[in-house]
Residue, then its C-alpha position, 0 to 999 in steps of 0.5 A: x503142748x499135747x505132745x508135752x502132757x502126754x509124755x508128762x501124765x504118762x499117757x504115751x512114750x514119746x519113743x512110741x510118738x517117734x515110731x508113729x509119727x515124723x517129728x514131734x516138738x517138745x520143750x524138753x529132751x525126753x531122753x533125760x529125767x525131769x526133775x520137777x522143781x519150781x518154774x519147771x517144764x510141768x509148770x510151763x505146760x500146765x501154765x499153757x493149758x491154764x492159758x486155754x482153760x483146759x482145767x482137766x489137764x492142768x489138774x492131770x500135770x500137777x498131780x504128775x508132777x506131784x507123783x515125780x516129786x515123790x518118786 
C-alpha cells in the first residue's frame, strides 16, 4: 500500500518504481486516469492507513483525492 500512496500523493511515478525495482503491486493499473469517486481506490488505501493509524497519510490521500476531483 505504500507503493499506492506514493503513487496516489504524487510522491513517485510508478514508471520511475519500475526502473528501480523488480515488480511492485498496486490495486490499480497506474497507466489508466483514476477517477476519484466514492468508494474508490483513495478511499481503499486511505482506509488501510486509517486501519494502521497513519492519520498523516490519510489526511495526505484525502487531499490528493480532493486536488483530482477538482482537476
Amino acid at each position: 500500500m505504500i507503493d499506492s500512496y506514493k503513487i496516489l500523493t504524487g510522491k513517485e511515478d510508478y514508471k520511475d518504481m519500475l526502473e528501480r525495482d523488480e515488480s511492485i503491486y498496486l490495486p490499480f493499473n497506474p497507466s489508466r486516469p483514476l477517477i476519484p469517486m466514492e468508494n474508490d481506490v483513495y478511499d481503499d488505501v486511505r482506509k488501510y492507513f486509517e486501519d494502521i493509524q497513519d492519520y498523516k497519510k490519510c489526511a495526505e490521500i484525502h487531499w490528493a483525492k480532493c486536488k483530482a476531483k477538482n482537476s
